[in-house]
Structures are given as structure tokens and as C-alpha cells.
N, C-alpha and C positions, 0 to 999 in steps of 0.2 A: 561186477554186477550191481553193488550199489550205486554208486554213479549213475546206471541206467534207467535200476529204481527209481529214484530221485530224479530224471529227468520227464519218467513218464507221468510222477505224480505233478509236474508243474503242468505238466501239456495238457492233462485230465482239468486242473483249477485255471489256467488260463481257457480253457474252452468255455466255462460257467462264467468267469468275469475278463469279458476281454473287452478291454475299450481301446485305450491309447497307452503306452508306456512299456509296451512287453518286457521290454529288454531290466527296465526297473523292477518291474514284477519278477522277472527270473531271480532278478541278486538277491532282491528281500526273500525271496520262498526258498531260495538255494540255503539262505544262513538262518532260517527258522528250521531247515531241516537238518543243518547241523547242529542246532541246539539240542537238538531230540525231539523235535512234534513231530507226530505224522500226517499225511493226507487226511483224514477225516479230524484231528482236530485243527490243522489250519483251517477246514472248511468252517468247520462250528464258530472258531471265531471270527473268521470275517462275515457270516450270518449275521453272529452277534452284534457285532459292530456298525453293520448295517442298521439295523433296528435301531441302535442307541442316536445315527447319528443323521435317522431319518432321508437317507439319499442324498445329505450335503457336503458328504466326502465321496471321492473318487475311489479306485481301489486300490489306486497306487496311494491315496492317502492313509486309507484304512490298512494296508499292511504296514506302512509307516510305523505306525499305531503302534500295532500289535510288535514289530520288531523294536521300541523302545519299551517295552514294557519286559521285554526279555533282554535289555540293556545291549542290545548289537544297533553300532554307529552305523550310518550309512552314506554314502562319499553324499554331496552336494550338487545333482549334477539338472543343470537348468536350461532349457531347452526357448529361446524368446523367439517370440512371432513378431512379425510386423501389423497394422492393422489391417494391411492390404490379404495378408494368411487365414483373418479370424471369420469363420463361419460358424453358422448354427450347430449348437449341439456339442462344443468344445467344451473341458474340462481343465483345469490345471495351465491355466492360459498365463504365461508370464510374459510382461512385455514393456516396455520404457516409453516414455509418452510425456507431452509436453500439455500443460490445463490450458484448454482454452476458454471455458468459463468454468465459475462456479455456483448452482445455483441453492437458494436455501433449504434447510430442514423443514419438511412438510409430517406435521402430526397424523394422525390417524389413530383411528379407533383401536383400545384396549392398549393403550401406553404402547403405541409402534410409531417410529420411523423410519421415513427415508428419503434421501438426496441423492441430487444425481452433477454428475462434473461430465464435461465435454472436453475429449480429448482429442490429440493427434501427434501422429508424427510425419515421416517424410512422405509415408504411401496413403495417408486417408486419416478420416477421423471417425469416433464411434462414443457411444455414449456408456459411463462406468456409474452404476446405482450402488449407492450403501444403505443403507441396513440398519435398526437398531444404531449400537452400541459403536458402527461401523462409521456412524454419522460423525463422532468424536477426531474423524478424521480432518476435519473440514475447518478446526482452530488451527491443524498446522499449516494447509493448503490454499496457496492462494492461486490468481491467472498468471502463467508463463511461467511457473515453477514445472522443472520435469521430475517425473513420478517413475518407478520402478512397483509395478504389480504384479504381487507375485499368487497363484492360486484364484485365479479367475475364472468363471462361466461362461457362457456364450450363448443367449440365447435371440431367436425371432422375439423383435421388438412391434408396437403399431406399424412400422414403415422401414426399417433395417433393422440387422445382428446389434445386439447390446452386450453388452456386457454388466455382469452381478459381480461381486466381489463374496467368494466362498466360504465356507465354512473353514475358518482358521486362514483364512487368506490377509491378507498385509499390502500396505503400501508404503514406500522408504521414498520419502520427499528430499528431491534434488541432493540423490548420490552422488557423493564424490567421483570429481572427473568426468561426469557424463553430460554431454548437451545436444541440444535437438534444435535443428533452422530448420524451421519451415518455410520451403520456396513456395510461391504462388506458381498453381500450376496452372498451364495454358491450357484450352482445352481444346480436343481433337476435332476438327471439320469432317461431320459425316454426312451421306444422302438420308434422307427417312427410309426408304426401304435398306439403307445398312443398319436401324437401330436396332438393340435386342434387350430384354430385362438386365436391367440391372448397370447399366450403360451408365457414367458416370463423367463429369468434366468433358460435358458432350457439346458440339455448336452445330447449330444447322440454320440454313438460310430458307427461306421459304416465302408465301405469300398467303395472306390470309384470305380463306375463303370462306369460312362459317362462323358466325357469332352464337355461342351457346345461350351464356348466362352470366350475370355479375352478381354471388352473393355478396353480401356485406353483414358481416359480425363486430361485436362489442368489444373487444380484446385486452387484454393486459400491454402496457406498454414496453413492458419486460421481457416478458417471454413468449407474448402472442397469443396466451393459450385467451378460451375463451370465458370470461368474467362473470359472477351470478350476484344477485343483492342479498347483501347481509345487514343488519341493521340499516337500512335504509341507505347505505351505499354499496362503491361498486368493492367486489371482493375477489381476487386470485386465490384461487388453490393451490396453484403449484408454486405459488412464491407466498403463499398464505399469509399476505397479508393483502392490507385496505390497500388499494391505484387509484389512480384517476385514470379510468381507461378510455383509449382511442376506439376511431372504426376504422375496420381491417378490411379490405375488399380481397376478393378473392372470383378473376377472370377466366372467364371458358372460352378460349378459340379452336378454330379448326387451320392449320396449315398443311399446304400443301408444294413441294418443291419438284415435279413431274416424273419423280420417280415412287413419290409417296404421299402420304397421307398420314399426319397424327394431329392428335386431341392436346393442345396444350396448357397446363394450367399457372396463370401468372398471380403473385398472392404478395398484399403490403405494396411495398413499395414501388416494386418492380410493376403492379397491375396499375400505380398510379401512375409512373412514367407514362404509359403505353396510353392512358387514357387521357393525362394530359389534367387530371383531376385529382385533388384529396379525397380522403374516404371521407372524410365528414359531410363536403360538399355532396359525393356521389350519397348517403347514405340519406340526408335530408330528402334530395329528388326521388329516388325511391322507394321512402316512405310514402310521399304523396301519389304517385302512382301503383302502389300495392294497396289502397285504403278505397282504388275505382275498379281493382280487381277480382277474383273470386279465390286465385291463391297466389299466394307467395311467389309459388317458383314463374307461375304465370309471367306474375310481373315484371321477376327477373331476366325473363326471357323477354319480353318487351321492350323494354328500359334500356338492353345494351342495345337491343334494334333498332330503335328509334333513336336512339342519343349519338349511338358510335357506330353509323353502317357507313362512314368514309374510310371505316378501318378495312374493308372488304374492298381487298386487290392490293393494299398497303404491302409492300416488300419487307420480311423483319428477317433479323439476323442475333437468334437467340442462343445462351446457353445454359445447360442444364442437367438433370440427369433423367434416364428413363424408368420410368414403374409400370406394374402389368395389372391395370384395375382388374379386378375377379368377372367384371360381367363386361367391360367396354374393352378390353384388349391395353395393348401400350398405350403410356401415354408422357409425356414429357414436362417436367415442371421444370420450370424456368426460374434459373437463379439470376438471371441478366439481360436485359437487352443492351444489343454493341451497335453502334456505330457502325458504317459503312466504309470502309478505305478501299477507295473506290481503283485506286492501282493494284494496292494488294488480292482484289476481287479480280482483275483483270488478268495476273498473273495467276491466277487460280484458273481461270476457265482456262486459260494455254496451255496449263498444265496437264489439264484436264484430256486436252485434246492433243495429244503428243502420244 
């Protein structure tokens, strides 16, 4: 009957904290109840512990906790995701990954930092923030060292899943025995009406049939983000310091391949290919034509119509991933324009037709 006892008091604390790790949970509450606690005080303390530790442990962390404070070991047992696995809302995320950049310590008010590194491995890449004190990670890490993270977050970033490095979480720079290649992935040929959120390493052919708009911003040559004046020059946030920064164009077209319809957005470099123009050159001409208009986006819409409507009926052959804007539906941003191979398209359409 004890035994039983002791089963239903887990079943009772697993119902009030159940996220991920049950099976963890049962071993730690199983050897806290051989110590002698009973159900209402493991509950008080992992209350407690909550409070102390503000929501930045788990609860498989927080009984952790609490079962070394009553000196009971507990096996090691680590469960790694790929980055292709990691979705919003994860906790206790461990997982091996290769740096693909690394960018600076950004201050912030009341003695805070933090930096962020770009990672991947063989299924995808995803961005890992530190923190404070977390930041001191960053003298041992450099680009193409692989990393071992272990107690990671997961949360909705501006535009994907991110990642935070947690409360008592770590990163063990290029463990022994472990390495990571990353192959260049091909990306899949789909119709537009196959696209769906979240579509990624995607290629679709089409033709253009609507010109939207071509803004153009001031940007960081680094990281792209966009530049404000600080003592009388141009200034990065996010790599906080002084640039000399570029203009970044950023194209609105409409394609269409006759089974569909999307909004595509081409940004940097890829919008200067297409245009056949540098943003500096594009960003001069449309000053002078926003200065005869009444606004901005006016002009923007002007300027790609009058300058680039020989793009309308043009054939392109881009790739990229899909996103679902909140008010216009999907929409496709484009990491590449390809080339035409013009047999390999031929064998496509036979294929097509088989």
C-alpha cells in the first residue's frame, strides 16, 4: 500500500506541474519520498522555489534543486534535439551545433547585457541569446567551433523560434569527439499553391506580374539592422558601435506561376541583382522623386513603376522560405535568384507530365 501511496502522490504533483520530462519527475519525487517528505511538503517547496527562481527554472529543474539539497545523486540522463525538433515554448532544450557567427555585446540600460550567436547543424539554424554574465561566453567562442547546449529556452522570436540560454544553463565549446558538416541544402521545387507557412529551402519559378514598392534604408554593413545618428555619425545598435553604413533596398513583387499567386519580398543584394542596380544608385533616384511627392510610400510605388515595369512578364526562378504576414496572407522571401537550366527545366515539365 505504500508504494501505491507514493504513486498517487506523484500523479496528484505531476497534474499541478506537468510540462516535459515526466518520467524525470517521477525518479526525483520517487527518492524525495523515500527520504521522508511528504506531498504537501514537496509541494511547498517547489512553490518556494518557484518564487526564488522567478520562472527561470523548469520543474524538472527545480526538483533537481531540491533533491541535492537533501544529498540524493541523480543519474545524467540528456535527451538532444535537432534544430529541425526545436519549437516554441520548449524548455531544458539541449543540443550540439556548429557557430555560425558571432555577433557583439550590446549594453543596455541598468548594467545589462546581451549577445546573440547563430547557429546550426545538419537540419537548420536558429539564433541562441545570452544574457548578463552569460555574455562571458563569447572570449571562448569563436565562428565554426561546435557547441554543446545544454538547458536552453525556446521561444517566438521577430520572425522564428529562438533560443535563450536558461537559468543555470551552459555551453561546453567543441567537446571532445564531436563534429558537425554542414551540407548545403538543395532546395525543393514547389507550385505556389503547394506553399504553406513556414516552408523553408523552397524554389518556385514564376512570372512577374505586379510591382509593389522598393523601400530603401540606411543600414549597418554588418548586420543589416537599421542605423540612427549619434554624435553626428552613423551608429549600430546591435553591434554598437560607430559603421559607415550602406543603402539596403528592400523589393515588393507579385508572382505568379498559373497555379498561384504570392507576394514576394527580395532584400540587399538579392533585390539589387533583380534590379540590375546598387542601393546607393537606387536610393539617390528616389530621393529626388519622393521630394515631388506627398509621401514616401507614394513615391515608392512610383519609382519601381516607372524605372522597372520591363520586369512585368520577366520569368524568375527564386528561392526562399515562406512567412504568413498577419494582414496580407503568405508570402515568400527570397534568399536567391537562380539561373535557368534550361534542359534541367525541360526534364521537369516531362516529368511533370508522366
Amino acid at each position: 500500500m505504500g508504494k501505491i501511496r507514493s504513486f498517487e502522490r506523484q500523479v496528484f504533483i505531476w497534474r499541478e506541474f506537468n510540462s516535459i520530462g515526466i518520467a524525470m519527475r517521477s525518479d526525483i519525487i520517487e527518492k524525495l519520498v523515500s527520504v521522508g517528505l511528504t506531498e504537501e511538503e514537496i509541494r511547498k517547496k517547489i512553490e518556494e522555489k518557484k518564487k526564488e527562481v522567478e520562472g527561470l527554472l523548469t520543474e524538472e529543474g527545480i526538483l533537481s534543486i531540491i533533491a541535492s539539497e537533501y544529498g540524493i545523486t541523480l543519474e545524467n540522463k540528456v535527451e538532444k534535439l535537432k534544430i529541425e525538433d526545436i519549437v516554441d515554448g520548449l524548455k531544458d532544450v539541449n543540443i550540439t551545433a556548429k557557430v555560425l557567427a558571432v555577433y557583439p555585446v550590446k549594453e543596455l540600460e541598468g548594467n545589462k547585457k546581451v549577445a546573440n550567436i547563430s547557429i546550426g547543424d545538419e537540419t537548420g539554424k536558429i539564433r541562441l541569446t545570452l544574457w548578463n554574465e552569460q555574455c562571458d561566453y563569447l572570449s571562448e567562442i569563436k565562428r565554426d567551433d561546435v557547441i554543446d547546449i545544454v538547458g536552453a529556452i525556446s521561444k517566438k522570436g521577430m520572425k522564428d523560434t529562438e533560443l535563450s540560454l536558461g537559468y543555470k544553463g551552459k555551453i561546453i565549446v567543441n567537446p571532445e569527439g564531436k563534429k558537425i558538416t554542414l551540407e548545403k541544402k538543395e532546395p525543393s521545387r514547389k507550385d505556389i499553391n503547394e506553399l504553406k507557412k513556414g516552408d523553408r529551402y523552397t524554389e518556385i519559378r514564376g512570372t512577374v506580374v505586379k510591382l509593389y514598392r522598393l523601400r530603401i534604408y540606411e543600414g549597418c554593413p554588418h548586420c543589416f539592422r537599421r542605423v540612427e545618428f549619434k554624435d553626428e555619425k552613423k551608429y549600430c545598435n546591435s553591434c554598437n558601435k560607430f559603421v559607415e553604413s550602406i543603402y539596403i533596398p528592400i523589393c515588393e513583387i507579385g508572382v505568379d506561376d498559373s497555379t498561384g499567386y504570392i507576394k514576394c519580398i527580395l532584400f540587399g543584394n538579392v533585390a539589387e541583382e533583380l534590379l540590375g542596380k546598387e542601393g546607393g544608385e537606387l536610393y539617390s533616384s528616389l530621393s529626388e522623386l519622393s521630394k515631388k511627392t506627398y509621401s514616401l510610400k507614394k513615391a515608392e510605388e512610383e519609382f519601381i513603376f516607372e524605372n522597372f515595369y520591363y520586369l512585368l512578364g520577366k520569368e524568375v526562378l527564386m528561392s526562399g522560405r515562406v512567412e504568413d504576414n498577419e494582414f496580407l496572407g503568405l508570402e515568400f522571401r527570397v534568399y536567391a535568384l537562380k539561373k535557368f537550366d534550361e534542359l534541367k527545366e525541360a526534364y521537369n515539365i516531362l516529368e511533370g507530365m508522366e
